[in-house]
C-alpha positions in Angstrom: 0.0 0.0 0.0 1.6 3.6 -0.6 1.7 6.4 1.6 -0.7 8.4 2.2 0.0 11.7 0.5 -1.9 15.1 -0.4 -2.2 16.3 -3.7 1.3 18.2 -5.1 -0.5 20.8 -6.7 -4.0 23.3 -7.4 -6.1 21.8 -10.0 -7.3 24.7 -12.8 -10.5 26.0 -11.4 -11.8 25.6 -14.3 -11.4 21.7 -15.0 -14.1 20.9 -12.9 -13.0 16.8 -12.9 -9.5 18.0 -11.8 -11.4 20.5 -9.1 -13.2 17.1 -7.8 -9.9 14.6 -8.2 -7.8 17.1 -5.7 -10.8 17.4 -3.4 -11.8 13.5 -3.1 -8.0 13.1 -2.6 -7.3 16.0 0.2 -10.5 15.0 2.1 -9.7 11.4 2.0 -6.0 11.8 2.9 -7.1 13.8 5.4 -9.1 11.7 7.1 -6.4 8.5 7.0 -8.6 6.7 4.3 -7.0 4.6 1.5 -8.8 4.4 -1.7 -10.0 1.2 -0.9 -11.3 2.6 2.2 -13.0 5.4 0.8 -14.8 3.0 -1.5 -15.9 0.5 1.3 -17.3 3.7 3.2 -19.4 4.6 0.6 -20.5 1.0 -1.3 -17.8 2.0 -4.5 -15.4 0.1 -6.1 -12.2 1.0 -5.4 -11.1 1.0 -9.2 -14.0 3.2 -9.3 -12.6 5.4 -7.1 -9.2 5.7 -8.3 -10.5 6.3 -11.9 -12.5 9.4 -10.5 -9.3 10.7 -8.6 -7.3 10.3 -12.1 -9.4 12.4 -14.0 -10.4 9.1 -15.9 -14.1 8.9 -15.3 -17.0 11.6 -15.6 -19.1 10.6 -11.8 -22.6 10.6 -11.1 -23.9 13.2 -8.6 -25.4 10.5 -6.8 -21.8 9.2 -5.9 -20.6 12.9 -5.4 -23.4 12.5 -2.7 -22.2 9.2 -1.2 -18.4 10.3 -1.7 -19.4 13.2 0.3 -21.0 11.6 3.2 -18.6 9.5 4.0 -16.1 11.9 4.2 -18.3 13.9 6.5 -18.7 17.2 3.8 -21.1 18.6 2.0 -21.2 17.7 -1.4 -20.2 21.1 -2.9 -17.2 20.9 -1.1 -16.1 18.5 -3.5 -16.8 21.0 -6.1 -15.6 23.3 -4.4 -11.8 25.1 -6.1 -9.4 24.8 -3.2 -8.5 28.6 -4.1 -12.3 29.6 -3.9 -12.0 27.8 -0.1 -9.3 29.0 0.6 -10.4 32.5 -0.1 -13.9 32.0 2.5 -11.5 31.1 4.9 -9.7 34.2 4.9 -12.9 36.9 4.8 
């Protein structure tokens, strides 16, 4: 199994895929959670998962949704540009 490790850099705001890759990633690594974990938490493949953090796979909202509460988040915050958060946090 490989470290657990953050995402190296922002994804363009604009890509929202990228936007949702970085997200998943930061919230799951942030919580301990392997892939695998992620997707026994919320009833996903694991190959599923990884797909969706490599930019591979459009998702459906629907596993936005369970993605989102089992990481205990609202499901914009997967949506959610780390700059755009970042910016709430400081006004």
């Amino acid at each position: 199994m490989s470290k657990l490790t953050a995402p190296a850099e922002l994804p363009d705001e604009a890509d929202l895929r990228a936007v949702l890759a970085y997200n998943m990633r930061l919230f799951r690594v942030n919580k301990g959670w392997s892939q695998e974990e992620l997707a026994r938490q919320c009833g996903l493949d694991r190959t599923y998962v990884s797909a969706v953090e490599r930019k591979r796979w459009n998702i459906a909202l629907s596993n936005i949704e369970k993605m989102a509460s089992a990481l205990g988040i609202p499901a914009y915050q997967l949506l959610l540009p780390p700059q755009a958060r970042l910016a709430m946090s400081v006004s």
